[in-house]
C-alpha positions in Angstrom: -120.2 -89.0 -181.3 -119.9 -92.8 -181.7 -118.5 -94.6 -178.5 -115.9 -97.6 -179.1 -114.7 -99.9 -176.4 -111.2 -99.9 -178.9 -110.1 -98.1 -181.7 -107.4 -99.8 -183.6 -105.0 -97.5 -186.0 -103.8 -99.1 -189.2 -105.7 -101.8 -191.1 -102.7 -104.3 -191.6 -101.0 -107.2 -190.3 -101.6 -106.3 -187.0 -104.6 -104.2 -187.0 -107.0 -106.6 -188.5 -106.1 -109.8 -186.3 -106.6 -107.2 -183.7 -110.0 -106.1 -185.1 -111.1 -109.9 -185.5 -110.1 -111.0 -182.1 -111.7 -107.9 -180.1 -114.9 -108.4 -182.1 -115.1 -112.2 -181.7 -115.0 -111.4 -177.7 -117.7 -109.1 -177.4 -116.0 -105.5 -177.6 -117.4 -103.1 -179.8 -113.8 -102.4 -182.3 -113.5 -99.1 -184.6 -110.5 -99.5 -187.0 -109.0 -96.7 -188.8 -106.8 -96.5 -191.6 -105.3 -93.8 -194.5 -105.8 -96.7 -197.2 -108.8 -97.3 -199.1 -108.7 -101.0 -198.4 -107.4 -103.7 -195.7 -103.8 -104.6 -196.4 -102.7 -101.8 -198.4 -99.7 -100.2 -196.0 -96.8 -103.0 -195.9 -98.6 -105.6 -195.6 -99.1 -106.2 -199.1 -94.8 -105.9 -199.7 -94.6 -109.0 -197.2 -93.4 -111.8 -198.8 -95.4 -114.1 -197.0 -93.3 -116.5 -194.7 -94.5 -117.6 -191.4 -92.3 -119.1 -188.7 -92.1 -119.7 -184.9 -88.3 -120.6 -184.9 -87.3 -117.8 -183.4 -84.6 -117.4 -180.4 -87.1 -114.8 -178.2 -90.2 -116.7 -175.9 -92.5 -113.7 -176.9 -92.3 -114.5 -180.5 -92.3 -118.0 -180.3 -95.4 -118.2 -178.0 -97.3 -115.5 -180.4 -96.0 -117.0 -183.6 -97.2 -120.7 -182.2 -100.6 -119.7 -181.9 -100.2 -117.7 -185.2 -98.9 -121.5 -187.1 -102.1 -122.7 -185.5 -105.0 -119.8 -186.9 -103.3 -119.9 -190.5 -102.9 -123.9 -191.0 -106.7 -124.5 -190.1 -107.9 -121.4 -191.8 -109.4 -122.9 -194.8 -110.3 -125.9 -192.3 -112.7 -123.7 -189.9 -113.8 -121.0 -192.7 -113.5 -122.2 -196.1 -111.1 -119.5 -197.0 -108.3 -120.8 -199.4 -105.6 -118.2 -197.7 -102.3 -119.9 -199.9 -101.6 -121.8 -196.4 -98.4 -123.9 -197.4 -96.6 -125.8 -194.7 -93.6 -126.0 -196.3 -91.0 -125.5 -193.4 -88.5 -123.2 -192.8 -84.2 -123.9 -193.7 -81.4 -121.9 -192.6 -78.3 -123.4 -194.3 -74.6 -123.3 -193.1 -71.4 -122.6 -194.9 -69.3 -121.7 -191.4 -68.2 -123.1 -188.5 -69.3 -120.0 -186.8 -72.9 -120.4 -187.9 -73.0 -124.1 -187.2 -72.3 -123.4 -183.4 -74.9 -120.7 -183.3 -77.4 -123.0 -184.6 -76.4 -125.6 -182.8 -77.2 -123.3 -180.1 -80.4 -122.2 -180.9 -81.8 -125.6 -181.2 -81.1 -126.3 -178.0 -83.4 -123.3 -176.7 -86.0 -123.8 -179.5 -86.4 -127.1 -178.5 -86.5 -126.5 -174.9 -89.6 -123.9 -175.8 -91.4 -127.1 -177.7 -90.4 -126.5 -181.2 -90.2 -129.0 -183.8 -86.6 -128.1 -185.1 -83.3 -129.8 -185.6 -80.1 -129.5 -187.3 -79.1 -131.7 -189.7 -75.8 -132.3 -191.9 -75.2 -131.7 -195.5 -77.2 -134.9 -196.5 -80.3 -133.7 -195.2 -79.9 -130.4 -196.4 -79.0 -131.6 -200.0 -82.5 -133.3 -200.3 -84.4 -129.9 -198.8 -83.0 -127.6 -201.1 -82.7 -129.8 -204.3 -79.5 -128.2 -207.1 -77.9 -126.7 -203.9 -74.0 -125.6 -203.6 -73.0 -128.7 -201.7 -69.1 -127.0 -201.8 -68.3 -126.3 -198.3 -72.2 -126.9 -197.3 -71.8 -128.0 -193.2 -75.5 -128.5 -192.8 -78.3 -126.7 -191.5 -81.5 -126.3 -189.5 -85.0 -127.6 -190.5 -88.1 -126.6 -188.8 -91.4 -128.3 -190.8 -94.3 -126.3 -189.1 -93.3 -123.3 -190.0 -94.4 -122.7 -194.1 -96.3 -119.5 -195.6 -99.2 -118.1 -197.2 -100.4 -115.4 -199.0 -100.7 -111.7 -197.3 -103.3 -110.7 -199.2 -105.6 -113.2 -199.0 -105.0 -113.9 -195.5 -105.6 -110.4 -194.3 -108.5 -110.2 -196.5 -110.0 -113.3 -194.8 -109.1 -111.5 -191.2 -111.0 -108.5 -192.5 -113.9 -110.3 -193.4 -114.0 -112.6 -190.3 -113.5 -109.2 -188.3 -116.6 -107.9 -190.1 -118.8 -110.6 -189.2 -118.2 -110.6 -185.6 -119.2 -107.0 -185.4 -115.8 -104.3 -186.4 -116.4 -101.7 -188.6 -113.8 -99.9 -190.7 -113.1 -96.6 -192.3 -110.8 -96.2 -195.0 -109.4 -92.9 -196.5 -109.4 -91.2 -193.1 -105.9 -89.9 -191.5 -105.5 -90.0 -187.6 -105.2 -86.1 -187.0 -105.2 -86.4 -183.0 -105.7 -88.4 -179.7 -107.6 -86.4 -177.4 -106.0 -87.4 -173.5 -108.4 -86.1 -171.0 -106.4 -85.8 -167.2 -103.9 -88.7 -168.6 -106.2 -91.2 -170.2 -107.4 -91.8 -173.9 -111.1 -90.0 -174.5 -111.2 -89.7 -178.5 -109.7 -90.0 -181.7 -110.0 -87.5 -184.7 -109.7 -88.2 -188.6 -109.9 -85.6 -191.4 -113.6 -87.1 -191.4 -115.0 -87.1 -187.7 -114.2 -87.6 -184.1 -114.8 -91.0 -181.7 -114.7 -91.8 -178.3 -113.0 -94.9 -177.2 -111.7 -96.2 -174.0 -108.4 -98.2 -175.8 -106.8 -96.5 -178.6 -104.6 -99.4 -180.2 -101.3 -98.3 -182.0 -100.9 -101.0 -184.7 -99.6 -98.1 -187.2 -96.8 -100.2 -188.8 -93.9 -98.2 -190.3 -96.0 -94.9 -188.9 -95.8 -96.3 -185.6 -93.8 -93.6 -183.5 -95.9 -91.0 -185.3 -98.9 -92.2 -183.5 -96.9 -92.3 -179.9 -96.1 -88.7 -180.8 -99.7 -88.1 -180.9 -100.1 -88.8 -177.1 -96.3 -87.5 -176.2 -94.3 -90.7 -176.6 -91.1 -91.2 -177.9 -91.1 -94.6 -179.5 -87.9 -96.6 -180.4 -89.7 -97.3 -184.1 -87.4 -96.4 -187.4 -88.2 -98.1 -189.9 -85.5 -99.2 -193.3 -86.8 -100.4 -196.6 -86.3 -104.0 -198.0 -86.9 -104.9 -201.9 -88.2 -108.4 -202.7 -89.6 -110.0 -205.4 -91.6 -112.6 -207.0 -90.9 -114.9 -210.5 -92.8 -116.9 -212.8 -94.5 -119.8 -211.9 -92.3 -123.1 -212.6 -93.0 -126.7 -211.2 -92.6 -127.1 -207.7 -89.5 -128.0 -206.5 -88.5 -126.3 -203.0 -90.5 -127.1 -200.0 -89.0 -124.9 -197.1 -88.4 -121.1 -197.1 -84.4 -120.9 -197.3 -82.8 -118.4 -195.4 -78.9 -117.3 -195.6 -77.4 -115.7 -192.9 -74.1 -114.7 -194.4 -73.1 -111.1 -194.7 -71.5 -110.3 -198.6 -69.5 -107.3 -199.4 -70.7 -105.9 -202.6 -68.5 -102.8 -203.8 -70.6 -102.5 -206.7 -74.1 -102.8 -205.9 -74.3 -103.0 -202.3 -73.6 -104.9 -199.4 -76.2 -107.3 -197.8 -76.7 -109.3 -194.6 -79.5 -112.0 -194.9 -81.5 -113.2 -197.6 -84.3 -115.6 -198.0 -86.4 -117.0 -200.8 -89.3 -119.9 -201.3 -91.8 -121.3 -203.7 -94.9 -120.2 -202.8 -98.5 -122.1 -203.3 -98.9 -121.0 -207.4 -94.9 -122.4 -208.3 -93.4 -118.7 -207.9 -89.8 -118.0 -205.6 -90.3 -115.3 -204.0 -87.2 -113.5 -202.3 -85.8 -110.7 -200.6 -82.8 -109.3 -198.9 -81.2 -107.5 -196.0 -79.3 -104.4 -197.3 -76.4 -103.3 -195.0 -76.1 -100.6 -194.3 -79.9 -100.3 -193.6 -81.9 -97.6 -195.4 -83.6 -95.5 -193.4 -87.1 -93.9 -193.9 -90.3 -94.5 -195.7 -88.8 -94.8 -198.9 -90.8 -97.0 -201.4 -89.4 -96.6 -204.7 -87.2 -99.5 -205.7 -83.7 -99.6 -207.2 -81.6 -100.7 -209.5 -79.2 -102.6 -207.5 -81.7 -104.8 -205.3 -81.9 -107.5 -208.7 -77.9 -107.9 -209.7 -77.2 -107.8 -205.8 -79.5 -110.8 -204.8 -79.6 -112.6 -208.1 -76.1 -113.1 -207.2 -76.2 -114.5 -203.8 -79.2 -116.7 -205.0 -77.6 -118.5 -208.1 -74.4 -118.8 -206.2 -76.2 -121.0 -203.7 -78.5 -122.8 -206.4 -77.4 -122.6 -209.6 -80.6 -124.1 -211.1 -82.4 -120.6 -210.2 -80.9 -118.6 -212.9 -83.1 -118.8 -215.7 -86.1 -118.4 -214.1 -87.7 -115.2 -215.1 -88.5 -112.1 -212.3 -92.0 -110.8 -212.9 -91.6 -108.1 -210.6 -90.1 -105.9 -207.6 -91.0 -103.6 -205.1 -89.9 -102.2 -201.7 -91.4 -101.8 -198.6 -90.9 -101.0 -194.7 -89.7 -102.7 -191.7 -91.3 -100.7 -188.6 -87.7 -101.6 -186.9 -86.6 -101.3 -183.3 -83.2 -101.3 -181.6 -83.3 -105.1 -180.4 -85.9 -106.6 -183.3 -88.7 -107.4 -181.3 -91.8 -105.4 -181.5 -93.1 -103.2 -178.9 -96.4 -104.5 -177.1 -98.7 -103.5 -174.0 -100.3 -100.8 -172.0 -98.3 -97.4 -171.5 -97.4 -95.9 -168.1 -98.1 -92.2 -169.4 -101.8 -92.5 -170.7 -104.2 -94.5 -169.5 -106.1 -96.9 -172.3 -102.8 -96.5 -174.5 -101.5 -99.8 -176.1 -98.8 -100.3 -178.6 -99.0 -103.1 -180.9 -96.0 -101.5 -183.1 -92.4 -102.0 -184.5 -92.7 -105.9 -185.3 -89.5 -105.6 -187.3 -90.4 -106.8 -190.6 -92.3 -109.8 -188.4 -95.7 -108.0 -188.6 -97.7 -111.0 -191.3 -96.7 -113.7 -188.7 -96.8 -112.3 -185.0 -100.6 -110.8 -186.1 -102.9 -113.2 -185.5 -101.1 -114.4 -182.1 -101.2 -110.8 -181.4 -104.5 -110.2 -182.0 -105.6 -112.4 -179.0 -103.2 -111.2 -177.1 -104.3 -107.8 -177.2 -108.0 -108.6 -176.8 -107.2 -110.3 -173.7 -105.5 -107.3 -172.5 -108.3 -105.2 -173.0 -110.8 -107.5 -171.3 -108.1 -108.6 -168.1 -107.8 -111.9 -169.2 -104.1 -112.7 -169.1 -102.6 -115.9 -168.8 -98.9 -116.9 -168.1 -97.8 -116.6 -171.9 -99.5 -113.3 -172.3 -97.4 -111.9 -169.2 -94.6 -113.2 -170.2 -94.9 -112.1 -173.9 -96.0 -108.2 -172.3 -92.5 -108.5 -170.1 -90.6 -109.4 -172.7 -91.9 -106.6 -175.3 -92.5 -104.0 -173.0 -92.2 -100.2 -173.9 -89.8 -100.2 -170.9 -87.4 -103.3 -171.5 -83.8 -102.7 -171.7 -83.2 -102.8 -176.4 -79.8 -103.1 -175.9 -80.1 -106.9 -176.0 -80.6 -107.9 -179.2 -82.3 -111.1 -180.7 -79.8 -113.9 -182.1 -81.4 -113.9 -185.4 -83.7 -110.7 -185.3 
């Protein structure tokens, strides 16, 4: 039987960076995964965006260093990953929002982010054909931006690679063998494998891993549909985000929604149903396009005769506060979650990845202990992120 200093579970947005990064510092990594490739749970239905303006020091510290791997990417390997820095803008139609995000720039800034709000002026030359009809103003943030999912993690998978992981794919975790409270093995449908770190980066099959060691994790995930257009000439720059809920008698309600131009001239969107839908259900339906094609042309008209090429649905591995769940469990010795990122997987990864290597080898600095406080199995979830 093969010995692994860490086995990671789940070859996705999480996984991999965490493959690449234990690999790059010297510790022999086994990743396993049900797929037949990298990148073929929900990591492939991510639409792509990237951002570190978030309200929570954990994500912001992660997604910081996450900005910093994807923008020098094709800079330090060659790979072309769709890296766009295109920014992020969350627009504002109410008075209640505007004092919210008045109030979050205050913290972001505080935590070194490049952000500001900015009235309607600005906002109308960010997002060009917007409503400008009751438009208050908004936040712009121009490091964050996107790339592509696929390409990325396949560039992760193949950097991993060459520092030494391996990977099997088309073998499902059956067990984790705990010998007197600490991880000794892991078993597929194909073979068994010692390890000393068993790594839960499972995604929407999260809590079905903990319940392979006897934990009860907080992870439930809801399906979102997005989807992509045809390509037209560039004209949007920042991912646009609206926070306003919309009661929908007929095909739904919402919360959120958000939608960009992406590298190749395509918008890609998706939305927030409300109330969520719970469980691993893939299939898409035929209420997700009239339901956001409605929001989106509302707020810029000039969208509506672009053509939709596609749709499809995925998971959010979600959590009762919208952070993910990260570190070391009290219960079994060389157990570590790296689970329920909330839809937030693509762009906490690669900051995660190093995170968790440095947990395995001891190596913790201030951010990292922070980051572990803050997303402990143990926190207190009633608190709940301003804009989750």
């Amino acid at each position: 039987m093969t010995d692994y200093d860490v086995i990671v579970i789940g070859a996705g947005s999480i996984g991999t960076p965490i493959a690449m990064a234990c690999a790059h510092d010297g510790l022999k990594v086994l990743v396993i995964d049900k797929y037949p490739s990298v990148s073929q749970g929900d990591n492939k239905h991510a639409i792509g965006g990237i951002r570190a303006t978030h309200t929570q020091k954990a994500k912001i510290y992660l997604c910081q260093r996450s900005i910093e791997i994807f923008s020098t990417w094709k800079e330090k390997y060659g790979d072309d990953i769709g890296w766009v820095q295109g920014g992020y803008t969350y627009v504002v139609y109410t008075k209640e929002h505007e004092a919210l995000f008045k109030q979050n720039v205050k913290l972001q800034k505080s935590l070194g982010l490049n952000i500001e709000y900015y009235g309607p002026e600005k906002i109308i030359e960010l997002v060009p054909g917007i409503e400008q009809e009751g438009l208050l103003g908004g936040t712009f943030s121009p490091e964050d931006g996107s790339a592509s999912p696929l390409l990325a993690l396949n560039a992760f998978y193949q950097q991993a690679v060459k520092n030494g992981a391996e990977f099997k794919f088309n073998e499902q975790v059956t067990r984790i063998s705990v010998d007197n409270h600490k991880v000794t093995s892991v078993t597929t449908d194909k073979g068994t494998y010692s390890t000393q770190y068993v790594i839960n980066a499972a995604g929407g099959f999260g809590k079905e891993i903990g319940n392979m060691v006897g934990l009860d994790l907080p992870i439930n995930p809801t399906s979102h549909e997005a989807a992509i257009t045809e390509p037209v000439k560039h004209f949007l720059d920042p991912m646009v985000v609206d926070i306003r809920p919309c009661e929908d008698n007929r095909f739904g309600h919402s919360k959120n929604y958000y939608f960009y131009q992406n590298n190749e001239g395509q918008i890609i969107f998706c939305i927030t149903p409300e109330p969520p839908f719970y469980g691993h259900d893939h299939e898409e339906t035929s209420s997700f396009l009239p339901q956001i094609a409605k929001r989106m042309i509302k707020l810029v008209p000039r969208l509506k005769n672009i053509k939709v090429r596609r749709t499809w649905r995925g998971l959010y591995p979600d959590t009762p506060d919208g952070a993910p769940i990260v570190g070391k469990v009290k219960e079994i010795e060389g157990f570590i979650n790296a689970a329920g990122p909330c839809g937030q997987g693509y762009m906490l990864g690669p900051g995660l990845g190093e995170l968790i290597s440095r947990l395995v080898r001891d190596e913790l600095n201030d951010h990292d202990k922070i980051i572990l406080d803050e997303l402990s199995l143990y926190r207190d979830f009633g608190s709940v992120e301003m804009l989750k």
